[in-house]
C-alpha atoms as an extended CHARMM CRD file, in Angstrom:
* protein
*
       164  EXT
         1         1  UNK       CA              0.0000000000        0.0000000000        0.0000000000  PROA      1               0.0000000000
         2         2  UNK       CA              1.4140000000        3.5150000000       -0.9390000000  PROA      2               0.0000000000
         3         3  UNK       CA              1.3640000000        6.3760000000        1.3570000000  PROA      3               0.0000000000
         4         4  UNK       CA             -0.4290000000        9.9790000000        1.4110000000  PROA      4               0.0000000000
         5         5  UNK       CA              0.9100000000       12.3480000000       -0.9640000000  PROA      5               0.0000000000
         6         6  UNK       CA              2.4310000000       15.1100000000        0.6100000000  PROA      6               0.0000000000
         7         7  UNK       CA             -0.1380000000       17.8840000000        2.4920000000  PROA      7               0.0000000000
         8         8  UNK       CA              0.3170000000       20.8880000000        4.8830000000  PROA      8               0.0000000000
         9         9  UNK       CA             -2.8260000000       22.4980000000        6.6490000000  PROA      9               0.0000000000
        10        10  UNK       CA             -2.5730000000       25.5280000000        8.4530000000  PROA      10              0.0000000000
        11        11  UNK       CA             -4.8070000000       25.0960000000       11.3780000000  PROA      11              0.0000000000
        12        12  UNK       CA             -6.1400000000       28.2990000000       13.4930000000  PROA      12              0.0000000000
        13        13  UNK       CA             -7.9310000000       28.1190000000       16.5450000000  PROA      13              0.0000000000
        14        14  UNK       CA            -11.5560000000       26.3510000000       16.5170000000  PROA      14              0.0000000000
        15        15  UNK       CA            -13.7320000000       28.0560000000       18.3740000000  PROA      15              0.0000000000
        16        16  UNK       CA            -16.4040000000       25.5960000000       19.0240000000  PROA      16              0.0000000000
        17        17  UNK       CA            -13.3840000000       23.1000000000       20.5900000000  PROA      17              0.0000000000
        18        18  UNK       CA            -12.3470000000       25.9600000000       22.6200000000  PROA      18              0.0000000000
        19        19  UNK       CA            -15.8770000000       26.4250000000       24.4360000000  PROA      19              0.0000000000
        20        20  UNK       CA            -16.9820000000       22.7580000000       24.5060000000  PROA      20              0.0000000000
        21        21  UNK       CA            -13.8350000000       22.7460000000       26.7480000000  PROA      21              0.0000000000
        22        22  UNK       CA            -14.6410000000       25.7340000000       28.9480000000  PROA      22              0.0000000000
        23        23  UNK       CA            -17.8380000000       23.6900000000       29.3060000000  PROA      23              0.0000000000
        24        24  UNK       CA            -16.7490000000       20.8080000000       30.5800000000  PROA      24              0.0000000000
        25        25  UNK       CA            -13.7660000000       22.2660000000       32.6540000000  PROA      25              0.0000000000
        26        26  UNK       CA            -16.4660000000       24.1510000000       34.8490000000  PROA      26              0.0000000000
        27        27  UNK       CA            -19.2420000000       21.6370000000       34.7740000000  PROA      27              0.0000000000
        28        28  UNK       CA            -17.1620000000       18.8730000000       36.1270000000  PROA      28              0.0000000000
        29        29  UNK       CA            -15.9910000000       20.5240000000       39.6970000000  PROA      29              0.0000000000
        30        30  UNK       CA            -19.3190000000       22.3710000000       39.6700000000  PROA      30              0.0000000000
        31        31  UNK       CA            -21.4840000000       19.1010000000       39.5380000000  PROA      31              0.0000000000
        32        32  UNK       CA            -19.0300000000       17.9050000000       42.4610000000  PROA      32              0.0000000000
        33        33  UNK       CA            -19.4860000000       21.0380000000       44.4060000000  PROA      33              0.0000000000
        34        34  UNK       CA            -23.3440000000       21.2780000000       43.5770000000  PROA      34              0.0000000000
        35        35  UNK       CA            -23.7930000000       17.4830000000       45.3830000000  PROA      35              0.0000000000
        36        36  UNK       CA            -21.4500000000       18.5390000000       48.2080000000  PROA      36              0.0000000000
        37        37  UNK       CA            -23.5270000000       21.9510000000       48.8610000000  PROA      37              0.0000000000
        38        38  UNK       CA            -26.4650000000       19.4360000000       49.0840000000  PROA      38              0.0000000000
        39        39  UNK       CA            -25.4970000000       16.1710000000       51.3060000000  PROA      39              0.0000000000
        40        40  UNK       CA            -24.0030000000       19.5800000000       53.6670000000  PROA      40              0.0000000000
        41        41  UNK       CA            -27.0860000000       21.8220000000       53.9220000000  PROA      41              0.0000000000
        42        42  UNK       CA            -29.4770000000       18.3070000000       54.2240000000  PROA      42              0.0000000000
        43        43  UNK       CA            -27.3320000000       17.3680000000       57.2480000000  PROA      43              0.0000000000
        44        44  UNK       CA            -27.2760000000       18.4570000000       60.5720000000  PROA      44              0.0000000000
        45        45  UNK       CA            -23.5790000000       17.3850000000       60.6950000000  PROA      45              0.0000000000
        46        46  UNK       CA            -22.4680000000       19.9040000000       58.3880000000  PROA      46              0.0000000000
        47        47  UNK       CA            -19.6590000000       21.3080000000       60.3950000000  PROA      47              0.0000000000
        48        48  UNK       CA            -17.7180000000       17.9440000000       61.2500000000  PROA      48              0.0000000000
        49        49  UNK       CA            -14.3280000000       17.5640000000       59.7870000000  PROA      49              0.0000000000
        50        50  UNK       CA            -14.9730000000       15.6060000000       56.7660000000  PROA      50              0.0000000000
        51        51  UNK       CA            -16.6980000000       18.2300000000       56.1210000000  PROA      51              0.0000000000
        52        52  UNK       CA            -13.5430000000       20.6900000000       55.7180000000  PROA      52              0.0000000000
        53        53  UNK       CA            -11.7180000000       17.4600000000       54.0930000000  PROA      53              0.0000000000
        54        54  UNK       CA            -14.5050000000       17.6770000000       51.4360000000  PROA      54              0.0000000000
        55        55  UNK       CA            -14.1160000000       21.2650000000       50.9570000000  PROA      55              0.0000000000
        56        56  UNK       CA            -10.1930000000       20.9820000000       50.6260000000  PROA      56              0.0000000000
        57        57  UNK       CA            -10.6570000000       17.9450000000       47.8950000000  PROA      57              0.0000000000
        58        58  UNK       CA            -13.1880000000       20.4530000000       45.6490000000  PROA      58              0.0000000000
        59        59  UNK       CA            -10.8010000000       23.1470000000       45.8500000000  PROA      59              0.0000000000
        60        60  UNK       CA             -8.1190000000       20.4100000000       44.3680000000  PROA      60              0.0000000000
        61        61  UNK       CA            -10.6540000000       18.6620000000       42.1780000000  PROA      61              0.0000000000
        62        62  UNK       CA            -11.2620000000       22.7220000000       40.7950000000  PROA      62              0.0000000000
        63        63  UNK       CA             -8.1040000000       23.2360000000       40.1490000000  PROA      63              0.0000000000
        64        64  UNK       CA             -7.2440000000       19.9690000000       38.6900000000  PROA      64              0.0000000000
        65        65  UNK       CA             -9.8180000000       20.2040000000       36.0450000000  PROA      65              0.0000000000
        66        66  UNK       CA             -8.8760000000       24.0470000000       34.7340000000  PROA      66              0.0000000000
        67        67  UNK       CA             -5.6180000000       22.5250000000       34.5850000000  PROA      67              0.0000000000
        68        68  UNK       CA             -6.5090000000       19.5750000000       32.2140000000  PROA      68              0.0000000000
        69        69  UNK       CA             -8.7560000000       22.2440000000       29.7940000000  PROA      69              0.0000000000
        70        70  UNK       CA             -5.7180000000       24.6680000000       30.0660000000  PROA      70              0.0000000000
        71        71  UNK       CA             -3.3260000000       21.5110000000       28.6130000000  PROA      71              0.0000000000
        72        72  UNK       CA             -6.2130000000       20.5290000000       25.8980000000  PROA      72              0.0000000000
        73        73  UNK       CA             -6.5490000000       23.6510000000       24.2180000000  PROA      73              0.0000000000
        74        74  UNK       CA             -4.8640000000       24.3050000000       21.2920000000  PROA      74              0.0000000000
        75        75  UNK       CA             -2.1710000000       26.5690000000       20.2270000000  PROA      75              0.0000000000
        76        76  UNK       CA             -3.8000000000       29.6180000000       18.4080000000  PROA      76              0.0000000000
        77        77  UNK       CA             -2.1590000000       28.9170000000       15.0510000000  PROA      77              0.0000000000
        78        78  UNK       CA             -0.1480000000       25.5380000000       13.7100000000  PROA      78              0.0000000000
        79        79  UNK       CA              1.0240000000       23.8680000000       10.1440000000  PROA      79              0.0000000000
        80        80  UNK       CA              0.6840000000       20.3320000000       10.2710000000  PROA      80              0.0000000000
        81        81  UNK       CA              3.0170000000       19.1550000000        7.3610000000  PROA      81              0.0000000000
        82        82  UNK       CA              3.1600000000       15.3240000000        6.2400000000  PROA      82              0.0000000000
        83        83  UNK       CA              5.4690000000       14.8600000000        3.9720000000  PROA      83              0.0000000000
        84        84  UNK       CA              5.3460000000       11.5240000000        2.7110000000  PROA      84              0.0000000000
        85        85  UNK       CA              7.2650000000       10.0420000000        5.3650000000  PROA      85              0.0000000000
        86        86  UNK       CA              6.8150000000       11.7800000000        8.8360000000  PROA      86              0.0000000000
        87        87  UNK       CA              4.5650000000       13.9220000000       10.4140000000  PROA      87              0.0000000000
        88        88  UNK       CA              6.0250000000       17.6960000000       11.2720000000  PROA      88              0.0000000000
        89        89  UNK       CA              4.3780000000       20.3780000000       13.6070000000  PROA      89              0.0000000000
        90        90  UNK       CA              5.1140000000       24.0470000000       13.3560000000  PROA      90              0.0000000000
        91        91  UNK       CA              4.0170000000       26.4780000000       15.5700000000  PROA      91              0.0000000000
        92        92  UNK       CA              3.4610000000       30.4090000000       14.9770000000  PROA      92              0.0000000000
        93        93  UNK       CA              6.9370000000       30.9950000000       16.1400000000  PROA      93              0.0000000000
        94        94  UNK       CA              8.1260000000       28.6680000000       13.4710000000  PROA      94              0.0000000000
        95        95  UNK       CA              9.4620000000       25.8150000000       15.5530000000  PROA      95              0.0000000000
        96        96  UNK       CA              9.2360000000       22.5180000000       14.0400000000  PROA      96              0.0000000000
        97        97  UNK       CA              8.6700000000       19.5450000000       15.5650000000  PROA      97              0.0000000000
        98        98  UNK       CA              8.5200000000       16.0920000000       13.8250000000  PROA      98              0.0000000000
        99        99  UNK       CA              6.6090000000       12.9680000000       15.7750000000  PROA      99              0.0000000000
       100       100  UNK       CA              3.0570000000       11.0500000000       15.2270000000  PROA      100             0.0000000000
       101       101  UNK       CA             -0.4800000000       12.2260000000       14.7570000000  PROA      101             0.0000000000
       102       102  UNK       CA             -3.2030000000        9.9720000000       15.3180000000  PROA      102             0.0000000000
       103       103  UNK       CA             -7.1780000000       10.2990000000       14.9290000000  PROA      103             0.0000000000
       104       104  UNK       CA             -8.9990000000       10.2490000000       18.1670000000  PROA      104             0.0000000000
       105       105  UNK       CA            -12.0600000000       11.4840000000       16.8160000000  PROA      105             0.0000000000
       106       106  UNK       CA            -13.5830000000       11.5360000000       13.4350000000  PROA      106             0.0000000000
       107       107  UNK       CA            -16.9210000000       12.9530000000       12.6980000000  PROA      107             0.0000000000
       108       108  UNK       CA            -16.6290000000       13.1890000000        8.6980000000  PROA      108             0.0000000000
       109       109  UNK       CA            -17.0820000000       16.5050000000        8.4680000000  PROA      109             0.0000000000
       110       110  UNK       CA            -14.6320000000       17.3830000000       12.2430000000  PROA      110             0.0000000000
       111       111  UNK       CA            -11.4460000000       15.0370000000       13.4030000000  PROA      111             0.0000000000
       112       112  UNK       CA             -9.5570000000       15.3960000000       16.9210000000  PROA      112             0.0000000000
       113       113  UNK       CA             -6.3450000000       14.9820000000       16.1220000000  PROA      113             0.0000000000
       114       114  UNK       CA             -3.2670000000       14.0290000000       18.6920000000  PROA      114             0.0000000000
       115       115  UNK       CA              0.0850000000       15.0370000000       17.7470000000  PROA      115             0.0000000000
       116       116  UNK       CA              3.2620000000       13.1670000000       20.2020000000  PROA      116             0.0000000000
       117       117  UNK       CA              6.4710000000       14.6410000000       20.2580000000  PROA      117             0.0000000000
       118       118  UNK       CA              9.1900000000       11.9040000000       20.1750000000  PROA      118             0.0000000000
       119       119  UNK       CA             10.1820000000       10.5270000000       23.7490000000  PROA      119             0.0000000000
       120       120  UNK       CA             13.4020000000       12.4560000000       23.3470000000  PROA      120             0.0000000000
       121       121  UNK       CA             12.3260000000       15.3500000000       22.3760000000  PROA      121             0.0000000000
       122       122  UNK       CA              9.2790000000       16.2490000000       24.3460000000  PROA      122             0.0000000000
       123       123  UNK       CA              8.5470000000       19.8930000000       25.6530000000  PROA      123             0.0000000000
       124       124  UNK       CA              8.3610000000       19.4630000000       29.4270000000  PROA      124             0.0000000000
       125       125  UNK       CA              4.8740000000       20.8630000000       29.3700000000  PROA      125             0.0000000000
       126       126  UNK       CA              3.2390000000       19.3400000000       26.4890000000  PROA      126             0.0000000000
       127       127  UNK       CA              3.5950000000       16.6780000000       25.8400000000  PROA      127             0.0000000000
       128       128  UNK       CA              1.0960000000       15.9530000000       23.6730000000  PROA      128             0.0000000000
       129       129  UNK       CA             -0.6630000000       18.8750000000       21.2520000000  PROA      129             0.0000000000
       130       130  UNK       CA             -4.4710000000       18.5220000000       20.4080000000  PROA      130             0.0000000000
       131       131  UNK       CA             -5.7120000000       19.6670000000       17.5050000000  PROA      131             0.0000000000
       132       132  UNK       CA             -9.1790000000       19.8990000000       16.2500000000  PROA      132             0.0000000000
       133       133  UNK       CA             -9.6620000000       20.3660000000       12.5960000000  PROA      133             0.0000000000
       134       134  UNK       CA            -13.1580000000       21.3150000000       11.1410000000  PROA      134             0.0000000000
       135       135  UNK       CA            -13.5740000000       20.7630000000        7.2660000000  PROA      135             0.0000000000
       136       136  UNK       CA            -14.9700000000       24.3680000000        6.7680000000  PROA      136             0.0000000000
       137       137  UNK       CA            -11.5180000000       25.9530000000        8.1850000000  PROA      137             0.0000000000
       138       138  UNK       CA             -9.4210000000       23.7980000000        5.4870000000  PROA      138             0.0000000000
       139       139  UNK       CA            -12.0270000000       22.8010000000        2.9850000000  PROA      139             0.0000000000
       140       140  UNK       CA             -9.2090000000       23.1180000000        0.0860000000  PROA      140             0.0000000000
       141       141  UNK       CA             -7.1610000000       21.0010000000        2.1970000000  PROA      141             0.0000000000
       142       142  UNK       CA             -9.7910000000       18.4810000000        3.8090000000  PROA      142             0.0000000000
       143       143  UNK       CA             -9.3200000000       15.6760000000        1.5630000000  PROA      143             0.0000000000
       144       144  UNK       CA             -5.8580000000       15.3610000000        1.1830000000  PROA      144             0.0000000000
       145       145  UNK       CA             -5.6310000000       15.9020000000        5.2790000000  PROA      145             0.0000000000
       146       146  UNK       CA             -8.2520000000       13.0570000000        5.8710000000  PROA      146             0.0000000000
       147       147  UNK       CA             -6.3550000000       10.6030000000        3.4120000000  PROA      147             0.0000000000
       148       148  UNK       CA             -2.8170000000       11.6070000000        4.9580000000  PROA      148             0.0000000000
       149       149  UNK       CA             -4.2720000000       11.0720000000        8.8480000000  PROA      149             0.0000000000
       150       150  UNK       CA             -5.9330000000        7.7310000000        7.4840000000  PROA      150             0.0000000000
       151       151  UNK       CA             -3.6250000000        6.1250000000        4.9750000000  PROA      151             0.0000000000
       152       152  UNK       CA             -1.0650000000        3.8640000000        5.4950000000  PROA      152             0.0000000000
       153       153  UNK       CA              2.4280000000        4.4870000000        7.3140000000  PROA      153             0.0000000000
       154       154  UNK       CA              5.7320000000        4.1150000000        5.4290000000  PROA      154             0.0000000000
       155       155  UNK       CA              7.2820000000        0.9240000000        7.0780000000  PROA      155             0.0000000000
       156       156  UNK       CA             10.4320000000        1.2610000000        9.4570000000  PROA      156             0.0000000000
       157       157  UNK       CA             14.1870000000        0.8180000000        7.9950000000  PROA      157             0.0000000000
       158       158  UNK       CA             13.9720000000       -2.5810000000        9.5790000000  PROA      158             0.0000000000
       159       159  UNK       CA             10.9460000000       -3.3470000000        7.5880000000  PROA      159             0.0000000000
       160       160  UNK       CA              8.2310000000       -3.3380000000       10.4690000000  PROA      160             0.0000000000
       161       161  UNK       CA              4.8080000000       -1.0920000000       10.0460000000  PROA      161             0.0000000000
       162       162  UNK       CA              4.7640000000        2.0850000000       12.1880000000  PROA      162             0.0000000000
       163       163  UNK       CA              2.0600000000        0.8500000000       14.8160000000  PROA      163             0.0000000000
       164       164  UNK       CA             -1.5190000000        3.6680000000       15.2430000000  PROA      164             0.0000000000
């Protein structure tokens, strides 16, 4: 089987990915914090220590789930560049980066895509890069993209297939 022809997208920002994770960053700790507020004002123990531990273990849970939308959202502006052979990242300061993107999600007409940086070479705070790609932002591009993300990987020097 042959691989993709050669494609680069230039992906900006997608709005809808963007709020969908706002969402879900404050719905999470705020579901939590909603079922806390009512076993507490239900009880007449309200004011025993757990209580406090509770309290302490939102505040973490809180911050624990701004953090994860924080590391999900996407840079404003990237290239994704296959070139046959590898998959390269650029950023908007121009930095290149070459490692594997796989489909998480594909809705036909919107993919999630996950971009890892090489074990060697990883950023110390991301190491992975999500991108979400809807066909009306690269609709010139969207075909060739979707056959590059989907066909089939050159093999390795020592003749084994790259693994998903």
């Amino acid at each position: 089987m042959h691989t993709a022809p050669a494609v680069s997208v230039q992906v900006d920002a997608e709005p809808r990915w963007r709020l969908a994770l706002a969402v879900l960053s404050l719905l999470a700790p705020l579901t939590v914090a909603t079922w806390w507020a009512y076993r507490t004002l239900n009880s007449d123990t309200w004011w025993i220590p757990g209580s406090v531990g509770a309290a302490l273990c939102l505040f973490a849970l809180t911050a624990w789930a701004a953090r994860q939308g924080w590391q999900l959202r996407t840079p404003d502006c990237l290239s994704i560049q296959w070139s046959g052979a590898e998959w390269t990242l650029v950023d908007r300061g121009g930095r290149a980066s070459t490692g594997d993107l796989a489909v998480v999600i594909d809705l036909g007409h919107w993919m999630l895509l996950r971009f890892d940086h090489p074990p060697s070479t990883r950023p110390a705070l991301r190491r992975r890069v999500w991108i979400p790609v809807a066909e009306p932002l690269v609709r010139q591009h969207w075909h060739a993209l979707r056959c590059a993300v989907h066909g089939a990987r050159p093999a390795d020097r020592d003749g084994r297939d790259h693994e998903r």
